[in-house]
VOPAGU-2260 file (C-alpha; in pm, 1 decimal, decimal comma):
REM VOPAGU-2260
SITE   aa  ch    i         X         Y         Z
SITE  UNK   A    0       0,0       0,0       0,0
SITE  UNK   A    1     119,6     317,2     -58,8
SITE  UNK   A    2     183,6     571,9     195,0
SITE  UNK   A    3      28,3     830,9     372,5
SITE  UNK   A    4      32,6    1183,6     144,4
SITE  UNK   A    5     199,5     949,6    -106,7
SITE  UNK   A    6     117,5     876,1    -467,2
SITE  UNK   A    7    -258,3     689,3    -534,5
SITE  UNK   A    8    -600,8     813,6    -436,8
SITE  UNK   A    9    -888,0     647,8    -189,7
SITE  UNK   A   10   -1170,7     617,2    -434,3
SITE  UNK   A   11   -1482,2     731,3    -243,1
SITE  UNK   A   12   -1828,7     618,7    -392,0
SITE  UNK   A   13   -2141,9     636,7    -198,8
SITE  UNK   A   14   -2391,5     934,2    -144,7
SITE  UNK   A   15   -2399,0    1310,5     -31,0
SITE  UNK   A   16   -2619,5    1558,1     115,0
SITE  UNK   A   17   -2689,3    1901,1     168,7
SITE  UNK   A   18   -2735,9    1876,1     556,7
SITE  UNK   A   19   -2954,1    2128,4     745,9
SITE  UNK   A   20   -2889,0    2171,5    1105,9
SITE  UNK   A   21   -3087,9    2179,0    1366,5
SITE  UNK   A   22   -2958,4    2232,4    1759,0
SITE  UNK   A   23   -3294,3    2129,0    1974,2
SITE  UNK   A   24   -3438,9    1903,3    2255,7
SITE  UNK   A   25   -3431,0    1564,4    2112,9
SITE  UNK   A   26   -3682,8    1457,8    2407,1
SITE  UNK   A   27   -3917,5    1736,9    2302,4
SITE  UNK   A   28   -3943,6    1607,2    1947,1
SITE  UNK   A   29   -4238,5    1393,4    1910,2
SITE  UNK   A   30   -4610,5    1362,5    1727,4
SITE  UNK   A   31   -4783,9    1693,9    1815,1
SITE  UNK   A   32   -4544,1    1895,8    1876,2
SITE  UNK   A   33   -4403,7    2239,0    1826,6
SITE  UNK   A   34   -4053,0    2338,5    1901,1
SITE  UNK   A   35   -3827,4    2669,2    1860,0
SITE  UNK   A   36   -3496,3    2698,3    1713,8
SITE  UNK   A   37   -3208,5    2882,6    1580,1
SITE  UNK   A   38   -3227,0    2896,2    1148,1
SITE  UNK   A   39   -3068,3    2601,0    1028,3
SITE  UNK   A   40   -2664,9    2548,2     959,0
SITE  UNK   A   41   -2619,9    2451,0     652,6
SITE  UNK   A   42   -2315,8    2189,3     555,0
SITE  UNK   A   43   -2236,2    2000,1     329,5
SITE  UNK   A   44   -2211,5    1599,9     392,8
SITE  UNK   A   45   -2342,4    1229,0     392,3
SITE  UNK   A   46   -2126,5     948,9     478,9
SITE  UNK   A   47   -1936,3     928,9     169,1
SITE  UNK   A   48   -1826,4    1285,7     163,8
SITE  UNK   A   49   -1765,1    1318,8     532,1
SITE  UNK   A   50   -1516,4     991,8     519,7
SITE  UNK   A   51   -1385,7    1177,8     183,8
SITE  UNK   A   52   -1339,6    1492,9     366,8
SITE  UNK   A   53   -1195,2    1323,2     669,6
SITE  UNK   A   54    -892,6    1152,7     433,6
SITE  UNK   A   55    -814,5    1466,5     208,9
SITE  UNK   A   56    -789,7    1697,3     542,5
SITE  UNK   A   57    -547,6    1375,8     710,4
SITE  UNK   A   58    -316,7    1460,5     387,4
SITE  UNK   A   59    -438,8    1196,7     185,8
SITE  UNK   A   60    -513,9    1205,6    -247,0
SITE  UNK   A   61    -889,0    1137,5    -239,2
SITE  UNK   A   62   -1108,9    1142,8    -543,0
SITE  UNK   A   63   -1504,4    1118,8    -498,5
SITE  UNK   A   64   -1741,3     906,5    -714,8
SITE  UNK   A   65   -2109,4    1005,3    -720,1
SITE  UNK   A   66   -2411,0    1170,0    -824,7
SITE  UNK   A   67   -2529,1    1545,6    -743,4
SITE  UNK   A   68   -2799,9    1766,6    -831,6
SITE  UNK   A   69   -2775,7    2048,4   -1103,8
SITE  UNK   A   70   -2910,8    2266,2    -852,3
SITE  UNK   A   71   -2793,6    2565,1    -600,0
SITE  UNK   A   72   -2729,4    2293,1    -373,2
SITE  UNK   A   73   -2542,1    2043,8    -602,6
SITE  UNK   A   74   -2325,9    2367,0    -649,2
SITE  UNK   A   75   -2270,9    2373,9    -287,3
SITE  UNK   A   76   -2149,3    2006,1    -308,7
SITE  UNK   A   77   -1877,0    2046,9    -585,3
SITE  UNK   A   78   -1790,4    2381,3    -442,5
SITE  UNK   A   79   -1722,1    2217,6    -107,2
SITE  UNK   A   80   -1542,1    1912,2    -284,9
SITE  UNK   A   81   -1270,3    2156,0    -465,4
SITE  UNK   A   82   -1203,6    2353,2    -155,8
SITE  UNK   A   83   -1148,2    2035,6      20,9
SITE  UNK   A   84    -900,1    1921,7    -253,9
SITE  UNK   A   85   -1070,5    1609,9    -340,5
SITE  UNK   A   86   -1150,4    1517,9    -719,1
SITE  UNK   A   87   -1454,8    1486,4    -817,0
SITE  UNK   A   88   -1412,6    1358,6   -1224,0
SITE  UNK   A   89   -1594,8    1054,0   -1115,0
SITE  UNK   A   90   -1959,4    1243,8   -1023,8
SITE  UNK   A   91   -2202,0    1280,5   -1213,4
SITE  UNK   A   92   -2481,4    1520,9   -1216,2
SITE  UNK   A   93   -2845,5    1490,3   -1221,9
SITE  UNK   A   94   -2972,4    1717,1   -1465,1
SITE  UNK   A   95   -3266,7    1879,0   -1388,4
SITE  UNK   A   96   -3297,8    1755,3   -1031,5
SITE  UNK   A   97   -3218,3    1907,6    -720,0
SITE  UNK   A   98   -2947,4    1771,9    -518,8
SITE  UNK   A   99   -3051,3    1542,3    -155,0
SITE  UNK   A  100   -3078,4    1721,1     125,8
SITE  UNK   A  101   -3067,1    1587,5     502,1
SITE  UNK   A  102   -3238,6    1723,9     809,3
SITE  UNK   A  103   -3022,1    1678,1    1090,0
SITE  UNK   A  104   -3174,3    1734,3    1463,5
SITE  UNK   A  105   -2870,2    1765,7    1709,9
SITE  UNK   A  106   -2950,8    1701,5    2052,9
SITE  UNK   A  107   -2817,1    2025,9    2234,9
SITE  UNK   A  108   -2748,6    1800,3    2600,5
SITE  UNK   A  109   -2608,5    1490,3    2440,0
SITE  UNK   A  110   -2498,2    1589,3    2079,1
SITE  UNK   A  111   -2715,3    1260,6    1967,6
SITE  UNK   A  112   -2841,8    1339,5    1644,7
SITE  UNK   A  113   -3158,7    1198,9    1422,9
SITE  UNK   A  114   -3128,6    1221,9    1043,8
SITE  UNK   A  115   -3406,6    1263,3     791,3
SITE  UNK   A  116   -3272,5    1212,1     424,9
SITE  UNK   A  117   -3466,2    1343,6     109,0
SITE  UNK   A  118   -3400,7    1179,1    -203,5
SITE  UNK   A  119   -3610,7    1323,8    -514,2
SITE  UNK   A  120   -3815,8    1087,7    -720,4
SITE  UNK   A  121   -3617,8     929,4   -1012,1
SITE  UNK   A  122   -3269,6    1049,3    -869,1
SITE  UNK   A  123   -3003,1     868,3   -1092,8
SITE  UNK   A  124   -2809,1     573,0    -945,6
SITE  UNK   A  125   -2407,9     618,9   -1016,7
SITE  UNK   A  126   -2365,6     373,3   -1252,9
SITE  UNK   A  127   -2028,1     243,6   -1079,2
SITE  UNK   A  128   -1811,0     336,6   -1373,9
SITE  UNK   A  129   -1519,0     590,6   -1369,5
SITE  UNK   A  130   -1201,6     651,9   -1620,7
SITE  UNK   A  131    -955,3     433,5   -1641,8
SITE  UNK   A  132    -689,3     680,4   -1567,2
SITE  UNK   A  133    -895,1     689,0   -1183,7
SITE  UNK   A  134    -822,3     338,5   -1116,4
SITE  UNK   A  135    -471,6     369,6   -1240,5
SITE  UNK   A  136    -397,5     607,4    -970,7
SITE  UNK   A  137    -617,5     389,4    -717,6
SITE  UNK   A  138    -483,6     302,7    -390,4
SITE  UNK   A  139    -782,9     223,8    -218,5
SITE  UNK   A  140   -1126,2     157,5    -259,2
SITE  UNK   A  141   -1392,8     311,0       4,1
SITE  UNK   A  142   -1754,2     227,3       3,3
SITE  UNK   A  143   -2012,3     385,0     211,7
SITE  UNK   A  144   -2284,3     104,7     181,4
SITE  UNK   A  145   -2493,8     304,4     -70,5
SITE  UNK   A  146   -2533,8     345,8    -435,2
SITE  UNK   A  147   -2553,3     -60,2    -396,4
SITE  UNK   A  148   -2528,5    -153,9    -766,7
SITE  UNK   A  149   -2264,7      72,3    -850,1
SITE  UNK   A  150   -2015,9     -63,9    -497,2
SITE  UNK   A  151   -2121,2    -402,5    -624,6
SITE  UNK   A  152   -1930,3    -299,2    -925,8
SITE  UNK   A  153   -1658,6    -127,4    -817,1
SITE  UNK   A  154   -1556,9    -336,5    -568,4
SITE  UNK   A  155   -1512,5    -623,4    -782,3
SITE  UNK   A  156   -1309,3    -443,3   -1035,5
SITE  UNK   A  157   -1115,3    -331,4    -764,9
SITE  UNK   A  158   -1043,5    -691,1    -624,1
SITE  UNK   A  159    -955,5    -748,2    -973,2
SITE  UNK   A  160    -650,2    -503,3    -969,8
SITE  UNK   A  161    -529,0    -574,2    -605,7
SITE  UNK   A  162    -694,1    -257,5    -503,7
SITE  UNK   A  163    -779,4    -299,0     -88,8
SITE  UNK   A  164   -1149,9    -249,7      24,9
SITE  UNK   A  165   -1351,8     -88,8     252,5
SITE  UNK   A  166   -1699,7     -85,8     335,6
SITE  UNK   A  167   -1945,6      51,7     588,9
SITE  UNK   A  168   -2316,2     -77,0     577,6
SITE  UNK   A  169   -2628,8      42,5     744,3
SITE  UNK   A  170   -2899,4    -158,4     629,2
SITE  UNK   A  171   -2880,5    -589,0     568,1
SITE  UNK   A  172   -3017,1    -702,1     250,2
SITE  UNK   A  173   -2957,8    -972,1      41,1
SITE  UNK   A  174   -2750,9    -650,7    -185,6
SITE  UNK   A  175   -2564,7    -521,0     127,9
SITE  UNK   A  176   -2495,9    -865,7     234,9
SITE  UNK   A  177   -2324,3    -916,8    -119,4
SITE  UNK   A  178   -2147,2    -622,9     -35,5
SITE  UNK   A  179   -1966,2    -797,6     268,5
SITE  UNK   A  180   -1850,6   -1060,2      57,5
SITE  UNK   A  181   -1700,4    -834,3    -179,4
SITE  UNK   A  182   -1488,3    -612,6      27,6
SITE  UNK   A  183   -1147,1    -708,2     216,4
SITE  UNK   A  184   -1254,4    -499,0     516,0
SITE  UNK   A  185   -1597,6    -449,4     657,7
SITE  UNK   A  186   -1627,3    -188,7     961,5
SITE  UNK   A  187   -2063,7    -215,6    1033,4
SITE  UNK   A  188   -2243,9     -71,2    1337,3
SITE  UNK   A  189   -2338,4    -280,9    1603,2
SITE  UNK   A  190   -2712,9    -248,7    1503,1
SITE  UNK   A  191   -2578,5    -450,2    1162,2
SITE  UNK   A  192   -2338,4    -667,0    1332,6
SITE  UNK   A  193   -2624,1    -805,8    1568,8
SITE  UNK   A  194   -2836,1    -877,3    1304,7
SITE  UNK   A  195   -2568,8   -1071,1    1096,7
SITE  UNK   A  196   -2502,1   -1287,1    1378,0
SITE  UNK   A  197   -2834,3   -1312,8    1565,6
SITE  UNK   A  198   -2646,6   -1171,5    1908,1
SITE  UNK   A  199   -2427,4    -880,3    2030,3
SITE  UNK   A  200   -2165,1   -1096,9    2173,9
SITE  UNK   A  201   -1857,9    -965,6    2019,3
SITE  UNK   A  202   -1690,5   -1242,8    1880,5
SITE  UNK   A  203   -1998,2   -1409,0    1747,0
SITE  UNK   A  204   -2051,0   -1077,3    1572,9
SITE  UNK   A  205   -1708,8   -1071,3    1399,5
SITE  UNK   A  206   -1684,7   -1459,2    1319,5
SITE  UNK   A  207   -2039,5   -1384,3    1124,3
SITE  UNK   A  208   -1907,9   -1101,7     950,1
SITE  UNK   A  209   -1546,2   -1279,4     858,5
SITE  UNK   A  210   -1763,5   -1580,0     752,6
SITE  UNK   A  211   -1958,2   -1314,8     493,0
SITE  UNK   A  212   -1629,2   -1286,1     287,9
SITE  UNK   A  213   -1406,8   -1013,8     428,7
SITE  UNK   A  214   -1055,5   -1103,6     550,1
SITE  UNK   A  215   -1084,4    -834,8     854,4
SITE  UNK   A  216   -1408,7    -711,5    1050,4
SITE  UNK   A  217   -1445,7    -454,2    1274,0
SITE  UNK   A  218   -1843,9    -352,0    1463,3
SITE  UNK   A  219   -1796,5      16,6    1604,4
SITE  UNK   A  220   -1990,0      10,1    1939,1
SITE  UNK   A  221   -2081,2     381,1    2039,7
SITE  UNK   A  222   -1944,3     528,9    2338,4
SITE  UNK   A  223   -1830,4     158,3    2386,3
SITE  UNK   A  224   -1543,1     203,5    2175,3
SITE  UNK   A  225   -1477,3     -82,3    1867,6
SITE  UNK   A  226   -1384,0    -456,8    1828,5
SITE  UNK   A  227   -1219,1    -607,9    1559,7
SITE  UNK   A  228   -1097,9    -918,2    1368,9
SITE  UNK   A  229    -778,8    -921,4    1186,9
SITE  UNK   A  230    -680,8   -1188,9     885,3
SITE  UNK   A  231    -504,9   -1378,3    1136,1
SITE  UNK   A  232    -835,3   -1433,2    1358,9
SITE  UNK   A  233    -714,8   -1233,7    1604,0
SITE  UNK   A  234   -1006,8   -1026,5    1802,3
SITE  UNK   A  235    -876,5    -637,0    1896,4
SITE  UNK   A  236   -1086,4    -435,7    2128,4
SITE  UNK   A  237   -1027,0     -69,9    2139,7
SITE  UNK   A  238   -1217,6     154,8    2400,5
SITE  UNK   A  239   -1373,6     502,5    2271,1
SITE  UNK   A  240   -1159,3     826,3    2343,3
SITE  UNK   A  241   -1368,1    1023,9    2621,5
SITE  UNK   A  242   -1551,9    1341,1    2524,8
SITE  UNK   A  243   -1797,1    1562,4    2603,3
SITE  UNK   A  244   -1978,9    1530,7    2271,9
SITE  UNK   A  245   -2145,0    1851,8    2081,8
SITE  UNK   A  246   -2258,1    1624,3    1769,4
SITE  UNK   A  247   -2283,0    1282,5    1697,8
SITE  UNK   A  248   -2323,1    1293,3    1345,4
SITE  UNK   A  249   -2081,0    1167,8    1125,6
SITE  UNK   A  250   -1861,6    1002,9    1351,7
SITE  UNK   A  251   -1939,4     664,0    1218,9
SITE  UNK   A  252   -1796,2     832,9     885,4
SITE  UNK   A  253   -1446,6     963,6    1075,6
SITE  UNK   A  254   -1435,1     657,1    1194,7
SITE  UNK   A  255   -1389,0     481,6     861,9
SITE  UNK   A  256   -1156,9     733,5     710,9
SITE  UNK   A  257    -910,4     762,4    1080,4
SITE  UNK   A  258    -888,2     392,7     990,0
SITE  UNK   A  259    -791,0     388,9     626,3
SITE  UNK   A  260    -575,7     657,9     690,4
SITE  UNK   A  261    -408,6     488,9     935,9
SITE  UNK   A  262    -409,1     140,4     763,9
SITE  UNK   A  263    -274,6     277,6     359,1
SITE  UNK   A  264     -12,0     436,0     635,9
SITE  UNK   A  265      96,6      98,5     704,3
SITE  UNK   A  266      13,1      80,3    1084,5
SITE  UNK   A  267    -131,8    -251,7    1211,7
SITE  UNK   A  268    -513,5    -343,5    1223,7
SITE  UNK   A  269    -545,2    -282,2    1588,6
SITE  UNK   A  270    -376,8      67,9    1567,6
SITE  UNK   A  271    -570,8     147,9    1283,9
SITE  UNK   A  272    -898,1      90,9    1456,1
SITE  UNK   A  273    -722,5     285,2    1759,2
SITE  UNK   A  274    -685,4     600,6    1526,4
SITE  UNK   A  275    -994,7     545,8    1371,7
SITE  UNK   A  276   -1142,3     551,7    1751,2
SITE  UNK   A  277    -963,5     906,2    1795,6
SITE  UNK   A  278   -1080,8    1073,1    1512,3
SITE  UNK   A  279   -1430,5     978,2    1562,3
SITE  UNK   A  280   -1402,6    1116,9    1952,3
SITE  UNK   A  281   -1284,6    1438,8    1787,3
SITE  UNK   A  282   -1534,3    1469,0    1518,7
SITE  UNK   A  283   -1812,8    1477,1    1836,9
SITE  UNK   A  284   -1633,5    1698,4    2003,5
SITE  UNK   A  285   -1730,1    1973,3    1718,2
SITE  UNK   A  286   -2039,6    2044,7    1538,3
SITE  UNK   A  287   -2106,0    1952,1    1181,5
SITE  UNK   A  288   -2084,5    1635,2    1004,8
SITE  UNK   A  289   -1694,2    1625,3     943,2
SITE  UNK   A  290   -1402,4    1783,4    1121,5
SITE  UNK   A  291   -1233,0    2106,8     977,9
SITE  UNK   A  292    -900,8    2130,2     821,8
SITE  UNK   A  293    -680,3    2254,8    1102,8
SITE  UNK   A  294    -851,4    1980,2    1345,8
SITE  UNK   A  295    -776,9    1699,8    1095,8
SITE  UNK   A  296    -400,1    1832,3    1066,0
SITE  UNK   A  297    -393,4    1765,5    1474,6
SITE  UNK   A  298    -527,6    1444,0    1441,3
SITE  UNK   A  299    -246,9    1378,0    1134,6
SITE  UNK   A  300      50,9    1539,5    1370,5
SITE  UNK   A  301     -47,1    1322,7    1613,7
SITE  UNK   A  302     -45,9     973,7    1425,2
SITE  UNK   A  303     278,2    1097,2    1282,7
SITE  UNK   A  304     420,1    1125,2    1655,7
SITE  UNK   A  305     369,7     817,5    1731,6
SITE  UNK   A  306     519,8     462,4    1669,2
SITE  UNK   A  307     192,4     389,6    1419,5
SITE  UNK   A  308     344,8     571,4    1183,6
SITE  UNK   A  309     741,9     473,9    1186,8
């Protein structure tokens, strides 16, 4: 694998959304109800582009594959993506349609957040295909669970050319679940991981998922921390770094990318999930759905002072 900042990009496919923010009383949200708040923060996110963001801002050559809108907001979206650094010659645009949007309610005591997406009727599927001059420069395949057909696709082309795999899934289907059996690494929620193995005992849940397909498993557990599998059966826990959390959302994402980063860097699986567990504490401890620039160049100074990265 190549090095961190080195030459090859993380291919990111998967989905991304116009987020509007909402600080309020989870508790008080409910059938009936009328609440107060601030106007709405607007970002820009959805897993893939938060894990996208996360890598590019870690120092990392990141190109994004998707689709946007041909609105304002699908402006916002490749506006955001240049500024970030990260290519984005593998979207494509929806003509005529405006871009997804997600209303995000933060809880202002816990930073817990719930997420309504919109998706417009008849919004275009990626169709999984990108230049060959992208997968040339490949280094590293990331898939966020969605755009199903188009991961499907991708991820066997890149098993084809020795390109390593990652996926995150949020929903089991029969799709999803060919997913898993696709990638080299699967890193799933624990609501995913119990349902794959019928339990929430640990080690059942990562013997289910390495019997899927992948080589290496990890279940992220919340304020719990993470445990994961390695290709040598070997079961890593790793506890959660302790904050006081302003925002919830889009750890699972930072997550992901703390762990590529740390894994194309050439660090071991269990230190991998261990900086994938500290840039997920850090992305709660701000608000928004991915950490800014000068927070993600802490997060990289710190992995490079440390024996993960000799």
């Amino acid at each position: 694998m190549t090095g961190a900042g080195g030459p090859g990009k993380v291919i990111c496919l998967g989905i991304n959304n116009v987020d509007l923010i909402y600080g309020l009383k989870l508790s008080e949200l409910g059938p009936d109800t009328k609440i107060m708040t601030r106007a709405a923060t607007t970002l820009i996110g959805g897993q893939c582009v938060n894990a996208a963001a996360t890598l590019a801002g870690l120092g990392l050559d990141v190109a994004y594959v998707g689709t946007r809108g041909s609105d304002g907001n699908g402006d916002l979206v490749r506006r955001f993506l240049m500024e970030r650094g990260i290519d984005a010659s593998g979207c494509v645009v929806a003509e005529g349609m405006p871009n997804t949007t997600a209303l995000i309610f933060v809880d202002e005591a816990s930073g817990e957040r719930c997420i309504v997406v919109t998706t417009p009727e008849g919004y275009p599927s990626h169709p999984g295909l990108v230049d060959e001059a992208l997968w040339r420069a490949g280094a590293y395949l990331y898939l966020d669970g969605n755009e199903i057909e188009a991961a499907l696709r991708m991820a066997v082309e890149a098993r084809r050319r020795g390109i390593p795999t990652l996926a995150d899934v949020e929903s089991l289907n029969e799709r999803t679940r060919a997913l898993i059996g696709t990638v080299d690494t699967a890193i799933v929620p624990l609501g995913i991981g119990t349902a794959l193995a019928g339990t929430a005992d640990h080690s059942a849940m990562l013997e289910a998922l390495r019997a899927a397909g992948p080589s290496r498993a990890a279940v992220t557990l919340g304020p719990d921390g993470a445990v994961g599998i390695d290709a040598d059966g070997r079961i890593h826990r790793v506890p959660a770094v302790a904050v006081t959390a302003v925002d919830t959302t889009g750890a699972g994402d930072a997550f992901h990318a703390g762990f590529l980063f740390a894994d194309v860097s050439g660090a071991s699986f269990a230190e991998a999930l261990s900086f994938g567990a500290l840039v997920a504490a850090e992305k709660c401890r701000v608000p928004g759905p991915s950490l800014p620039v000068p927070l993600l160049r802490s997060c990289r100074a710190r992995f490079d002072a440390t024996s993960i990265a000799s």
